[in-house]
C-alpha positions as MATLAB code, in Angstrom:
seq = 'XXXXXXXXXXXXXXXXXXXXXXXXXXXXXXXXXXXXXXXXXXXXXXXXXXXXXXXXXXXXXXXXXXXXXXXXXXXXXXXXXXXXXXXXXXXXXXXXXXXXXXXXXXXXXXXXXXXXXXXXXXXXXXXXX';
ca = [
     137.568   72.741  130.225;
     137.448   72.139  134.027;
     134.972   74.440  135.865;
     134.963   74.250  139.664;
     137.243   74.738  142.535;
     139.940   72.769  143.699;
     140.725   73.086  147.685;
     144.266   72.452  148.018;
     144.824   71.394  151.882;
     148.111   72.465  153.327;
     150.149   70.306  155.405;
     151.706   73.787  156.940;
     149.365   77.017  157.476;
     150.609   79.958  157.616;
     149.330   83.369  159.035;
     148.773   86.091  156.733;
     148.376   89.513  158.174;
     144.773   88.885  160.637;
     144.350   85.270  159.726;
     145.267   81.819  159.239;
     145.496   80.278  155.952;
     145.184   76.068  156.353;
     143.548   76.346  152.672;
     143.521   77.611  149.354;
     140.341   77.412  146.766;
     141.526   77.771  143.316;
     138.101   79.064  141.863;
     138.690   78.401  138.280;
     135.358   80.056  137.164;
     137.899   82.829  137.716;
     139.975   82.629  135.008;
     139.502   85.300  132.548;
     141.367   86.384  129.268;
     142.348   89.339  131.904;
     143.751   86.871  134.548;
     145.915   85.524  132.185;
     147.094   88.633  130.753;
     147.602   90.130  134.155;
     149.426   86.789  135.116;
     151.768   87.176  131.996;
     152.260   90.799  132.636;
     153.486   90.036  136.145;
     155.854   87.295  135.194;
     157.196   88.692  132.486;
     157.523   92.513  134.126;
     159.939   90.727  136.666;
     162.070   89.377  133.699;
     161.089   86.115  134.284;
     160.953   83.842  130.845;
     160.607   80.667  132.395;
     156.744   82.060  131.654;
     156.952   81.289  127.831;
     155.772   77.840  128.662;
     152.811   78.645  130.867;
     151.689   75.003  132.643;
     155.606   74.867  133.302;
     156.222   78.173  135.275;
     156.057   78.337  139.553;
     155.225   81.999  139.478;
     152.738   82.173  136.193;
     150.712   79.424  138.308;
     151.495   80.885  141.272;
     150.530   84.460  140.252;
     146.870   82.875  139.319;
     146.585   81.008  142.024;
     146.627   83.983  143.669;
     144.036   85.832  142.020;
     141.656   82.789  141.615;
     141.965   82.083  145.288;
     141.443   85.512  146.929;
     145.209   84.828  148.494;
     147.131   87.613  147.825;
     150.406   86.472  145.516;
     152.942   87.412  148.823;
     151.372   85.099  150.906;
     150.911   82.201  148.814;
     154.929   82.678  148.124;
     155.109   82.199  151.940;
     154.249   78.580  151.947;
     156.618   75.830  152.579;
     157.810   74.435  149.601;
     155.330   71.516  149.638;
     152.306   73.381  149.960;
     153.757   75.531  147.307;
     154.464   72.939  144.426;
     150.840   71.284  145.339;
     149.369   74.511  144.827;
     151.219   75.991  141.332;
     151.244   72.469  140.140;
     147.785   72.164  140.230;
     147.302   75.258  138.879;
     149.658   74.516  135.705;
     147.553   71.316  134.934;
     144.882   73.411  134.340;
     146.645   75.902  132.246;
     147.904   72.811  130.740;
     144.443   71.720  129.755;
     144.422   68.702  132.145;
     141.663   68.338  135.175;
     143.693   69.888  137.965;
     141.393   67.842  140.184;
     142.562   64.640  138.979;
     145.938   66.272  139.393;
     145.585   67.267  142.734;
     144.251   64.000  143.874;
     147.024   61.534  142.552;
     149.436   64.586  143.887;
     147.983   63.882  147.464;
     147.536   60.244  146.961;
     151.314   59.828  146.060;
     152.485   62.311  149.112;
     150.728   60.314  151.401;
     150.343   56.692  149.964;
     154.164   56.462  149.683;
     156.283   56.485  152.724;
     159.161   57.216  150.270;
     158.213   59.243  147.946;
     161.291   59.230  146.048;
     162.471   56.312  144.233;
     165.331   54.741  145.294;
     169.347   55.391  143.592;
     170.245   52.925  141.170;
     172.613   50.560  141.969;
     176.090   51.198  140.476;
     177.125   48.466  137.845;
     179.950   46.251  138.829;
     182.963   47.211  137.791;
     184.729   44.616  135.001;
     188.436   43.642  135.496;
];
């Protein structure tokens, strides 16, 4: 299991409250049986079940991600969609028992190393007469 923190960089910082946020450490010497039950709790409470598959779910990842990274859950909701997937992504490849700082490395290497990002549409088959 990964021990260590992660320091996701964000592209856009917000402010939260007295301060900017350009950062978030995802401490995951945090995780505790009672982080995870409070995360489940919290996504669950909401009627969310997209939850039942852990790694998979924004707002389980999300919600820890908060409480691993001192951020409180609000803000990190606040970030632009980008910053947002980086961050509960990274987060669900540890809850999916992967090294989220391998993750979060080809994550960044594949934002910035590719000027398009997204592959291109497939060409539409000629059409037989």
């Amino acid at each position: 299991m990964f021990n260590g923190t992660v320091t996701v960089k964000l592209s856009n910082p917000i402010k939260w409250e007295d301060r900017e946020i350009s950062q978030v450490n995802l401490d995951f010497d945090k995780v505790t049986g009672a982080v995870i039950n409070q995360c489940e709790r919290e996504t669950f409470q909401g009627g969310n079940l997209s939850g039942l598959v852990r790694s998979m779910s924004a707002e389980y990842c999300a919600r820890m991600a908060a409480l691993i990274s001192g951020i409180p859950f609000r803000a990190i909701e606040k970030l632009k969609a980008e910053d947002y997937d980086c961050v509960w992504q990274t987060v669900g490849a540890y809850v999916g028992k992967q090294n989220p700082q391998e993750f979060y490395n080809q994550f960044v290497e594949g934002i910035e190393g590719d000027e398009e990002f997204f592959t291109d549409p497939a060409e539409e088959p000629e059409k037989s007469e």
